[in-house]
C-alpha positions in Angstrom: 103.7 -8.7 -7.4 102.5 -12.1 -8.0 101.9 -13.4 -11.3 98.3 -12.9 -12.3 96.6 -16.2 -12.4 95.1 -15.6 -15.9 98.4 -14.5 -17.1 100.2 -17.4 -15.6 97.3 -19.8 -16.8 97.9 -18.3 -20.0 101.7 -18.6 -20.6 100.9 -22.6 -19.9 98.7 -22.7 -22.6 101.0 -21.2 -24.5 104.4 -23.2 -23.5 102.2 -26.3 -24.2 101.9 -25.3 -27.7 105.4 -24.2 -28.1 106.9 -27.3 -26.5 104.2 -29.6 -28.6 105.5 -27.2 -31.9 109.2 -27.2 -30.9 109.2 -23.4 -31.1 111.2 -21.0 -28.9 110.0 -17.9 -28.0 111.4 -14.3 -28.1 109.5 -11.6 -26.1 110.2 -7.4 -26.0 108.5 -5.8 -23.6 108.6 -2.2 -22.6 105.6 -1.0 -20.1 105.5 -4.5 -18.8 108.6 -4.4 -17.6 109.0 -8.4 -18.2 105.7 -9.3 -16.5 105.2 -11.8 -19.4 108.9 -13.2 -19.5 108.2 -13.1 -15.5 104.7 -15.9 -15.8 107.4 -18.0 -18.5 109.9 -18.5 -16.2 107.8 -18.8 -13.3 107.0 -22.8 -15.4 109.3 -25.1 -14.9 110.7 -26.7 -17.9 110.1 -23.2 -19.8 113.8 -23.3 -20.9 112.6 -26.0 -23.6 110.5 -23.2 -25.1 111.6 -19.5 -24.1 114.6 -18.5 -25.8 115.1 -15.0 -24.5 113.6 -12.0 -23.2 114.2 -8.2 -23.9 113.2 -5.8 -21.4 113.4 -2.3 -23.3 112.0 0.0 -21.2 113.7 3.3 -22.5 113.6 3.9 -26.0 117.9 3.9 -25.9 117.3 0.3 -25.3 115.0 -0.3 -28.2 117.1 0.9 -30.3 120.5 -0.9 -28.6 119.2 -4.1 -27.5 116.5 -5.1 -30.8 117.6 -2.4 -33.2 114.2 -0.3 -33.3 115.4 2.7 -35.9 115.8 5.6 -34.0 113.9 7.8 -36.7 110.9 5.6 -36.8 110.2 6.2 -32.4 111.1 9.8 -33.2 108.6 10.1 -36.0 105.7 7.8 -34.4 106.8 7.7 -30.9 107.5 4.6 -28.6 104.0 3.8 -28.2 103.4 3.1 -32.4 102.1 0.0 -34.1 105.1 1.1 -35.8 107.5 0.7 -33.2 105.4 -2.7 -31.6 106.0 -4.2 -35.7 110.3 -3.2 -35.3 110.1 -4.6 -31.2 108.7 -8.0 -32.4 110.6 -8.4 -35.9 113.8 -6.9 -34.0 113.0 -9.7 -31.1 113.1 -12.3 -33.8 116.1 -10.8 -35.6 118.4 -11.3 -32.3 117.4 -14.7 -31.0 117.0 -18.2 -32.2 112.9 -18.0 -31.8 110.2 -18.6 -34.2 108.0 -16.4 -32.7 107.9 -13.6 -30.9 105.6 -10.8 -28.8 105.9 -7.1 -28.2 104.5 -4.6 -25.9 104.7 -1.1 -25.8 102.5 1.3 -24.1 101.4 4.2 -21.2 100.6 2.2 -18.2 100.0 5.3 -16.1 99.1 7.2 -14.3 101.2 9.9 -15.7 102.5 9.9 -19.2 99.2 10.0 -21.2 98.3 12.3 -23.9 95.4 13.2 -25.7 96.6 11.0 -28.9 98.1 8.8 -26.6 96.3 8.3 -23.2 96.7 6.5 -20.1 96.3 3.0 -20.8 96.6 2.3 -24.9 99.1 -0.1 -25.7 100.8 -1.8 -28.9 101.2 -5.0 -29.7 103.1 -7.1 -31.8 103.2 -10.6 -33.0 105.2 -12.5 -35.4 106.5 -16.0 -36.7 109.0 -14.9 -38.8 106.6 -14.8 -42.1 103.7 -12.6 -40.8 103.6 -9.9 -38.7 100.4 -8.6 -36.7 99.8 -5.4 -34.8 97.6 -3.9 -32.7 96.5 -1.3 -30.2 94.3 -1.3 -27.3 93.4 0.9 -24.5 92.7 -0.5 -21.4 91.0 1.1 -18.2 92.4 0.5 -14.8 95.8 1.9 -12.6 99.0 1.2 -13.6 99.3 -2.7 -12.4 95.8 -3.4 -14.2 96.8 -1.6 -17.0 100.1 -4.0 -17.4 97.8 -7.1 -16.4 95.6 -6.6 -19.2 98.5 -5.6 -21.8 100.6 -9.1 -21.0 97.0 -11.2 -20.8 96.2 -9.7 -24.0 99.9 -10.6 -25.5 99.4 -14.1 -24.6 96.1 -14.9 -25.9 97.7 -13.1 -29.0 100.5 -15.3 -29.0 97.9 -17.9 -28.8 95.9 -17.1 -31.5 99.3 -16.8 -34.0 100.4 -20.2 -33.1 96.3 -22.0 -34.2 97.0 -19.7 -37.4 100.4 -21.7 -37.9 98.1 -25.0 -38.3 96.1 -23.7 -40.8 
């Protein structure tokens, strides 16, 4: 699939702030699959202000790749605020970024739960100081579903770097 335009508009916006902040970027992404570490590298130049990306689809490679405890996805499962706060801090933790997203969530259509349905996802944000998490459940298939989740990262991302100006 082609890079949503929103999504791609959106990971300018945010590689102009980066670049302008001389920040690097870490990313973890899990239901995503690296759709937002896909609309980075799809900008030229983005190697001035995206460090590295971790694809941790399974929760083996949470734990392997950014060090997400084992004992906290067994206790709160992969999709957790929990587990999006130890993605994004663990991101950060195995890079050279300053800041750094996670996604985690049940893009569908299988998968769901009544506590955890088709569609919610976890986010994480952080800049090394402050960490922010959230969830959201978003309506749609499985490829809308992911849309939304790495739109919704970015303008996150976005809204943590106009906090680091204040």
């Amino acid at each position: 699939m082609a890079t949503d335009s929103v999504v791609h508009q959106l990971a300018i916006r945010a590689g102009n702030r980066l670049r302008d902040e001389r920040l690097m970027l870490a990313t973890a992404e899990s239901c995503t699959g690296g759709m937002v570490a896909t609309a980075i590298t799809d900008i030229s130049g983005s190697s001035g202000w995206f460090e590295r990306g971790f694809v941790t689809y399974s929760n083996q490679a949470k734990i392997e790749m950014i060090g997400v405890p084992s004992d906290l996805i067994d206790k709160h499962g992969a999709v957790s605020e929990p587990v999006a706060r130890a993605m994004v801090e663990g991101a950060l933790r195995n890079s050279r970024a300053q800041v750094a997203l996670s996604i985690t969530g049940v893009a569908g259509p299988g998968g769901g739960t009544e506590s955890k349905p088709v569609g919610m996802v976890c986010f994480g944000w952080s800049n090394r100081l402050h960490t922010v998490v959230e969830t959201l459940v978003f309506k749609g298939d499985r490829e809308r579903v992911r849309v939304q989740a790495a739109t919704h990262a970015l303008r996150g991302l976005l809204i943590l770097l106009d906090e680091r100006e204040r």
